[in-house]
C-alpha positions as YAML, in Angstrom:
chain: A
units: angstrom
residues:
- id: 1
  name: UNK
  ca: [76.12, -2.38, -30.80]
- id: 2
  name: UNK
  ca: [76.56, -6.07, -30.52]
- id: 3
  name: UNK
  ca: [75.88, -8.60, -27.45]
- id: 4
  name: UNK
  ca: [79.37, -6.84, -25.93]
- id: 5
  name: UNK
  ca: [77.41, -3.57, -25.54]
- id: 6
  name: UNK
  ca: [74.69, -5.35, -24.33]
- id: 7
  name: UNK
  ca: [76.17, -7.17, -21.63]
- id: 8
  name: UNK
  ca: [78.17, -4.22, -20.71]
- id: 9
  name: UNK
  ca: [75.02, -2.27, -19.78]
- id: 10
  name: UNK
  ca: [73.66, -5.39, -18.03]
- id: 11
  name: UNK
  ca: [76.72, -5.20, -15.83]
- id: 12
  name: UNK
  ca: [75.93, -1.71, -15.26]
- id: 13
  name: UNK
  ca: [72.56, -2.64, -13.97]
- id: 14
  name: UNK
  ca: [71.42, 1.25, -15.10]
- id: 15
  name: UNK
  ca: [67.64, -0.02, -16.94]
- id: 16
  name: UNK
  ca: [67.44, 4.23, -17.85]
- id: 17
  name: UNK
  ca: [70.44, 3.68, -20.01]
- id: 18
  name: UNK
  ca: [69.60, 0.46, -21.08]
- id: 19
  name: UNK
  ca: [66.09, 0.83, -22.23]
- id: 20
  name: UNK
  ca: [68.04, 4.26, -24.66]
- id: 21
  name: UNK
  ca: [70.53, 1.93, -25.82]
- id: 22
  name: UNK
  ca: [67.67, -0.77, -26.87]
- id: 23
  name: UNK
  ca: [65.72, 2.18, -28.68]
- id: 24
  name: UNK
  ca: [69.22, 3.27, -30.21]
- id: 25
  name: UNK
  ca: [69.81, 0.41, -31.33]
- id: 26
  name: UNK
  ca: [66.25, -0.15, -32.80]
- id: 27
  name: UNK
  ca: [66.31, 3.16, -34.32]
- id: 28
  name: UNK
  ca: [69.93, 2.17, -36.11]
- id: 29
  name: UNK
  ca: [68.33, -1.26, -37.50]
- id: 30
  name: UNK
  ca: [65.72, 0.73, -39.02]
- id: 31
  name: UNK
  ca: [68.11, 3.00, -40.68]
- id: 32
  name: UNK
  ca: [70.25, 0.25, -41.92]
- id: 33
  name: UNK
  ca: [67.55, -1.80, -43.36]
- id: 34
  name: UNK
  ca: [66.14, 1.33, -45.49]
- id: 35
  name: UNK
  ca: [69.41, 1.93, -46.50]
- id: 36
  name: UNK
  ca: [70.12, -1.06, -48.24]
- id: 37
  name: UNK
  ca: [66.30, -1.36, -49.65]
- id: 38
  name: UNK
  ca: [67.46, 2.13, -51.02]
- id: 39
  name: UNK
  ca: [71.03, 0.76, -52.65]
- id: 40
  name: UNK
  ca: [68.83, -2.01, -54.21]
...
């Protein structure tokens, strides 16, 4: 999810769904950065 996404749920004012995007989104970095430690 880029800044889009982000502003989207800003616009939506709805912090519940917010704060499960944000850890989402966290949890999504984390995958992606072990994945590519793992290609290397």
């Amino acid at each position: 999810m880029g800044p889009t996404g982000l502003l989207t749920l800003a616009k939506l004012r709805m912090p519940v769904s917010e704060s499960a995007a944000v850890r989402l989104w966290g949890i999504s970095s984390m995958v992606e950065r072990e994945t590519a430690q793992s290609i290397d």
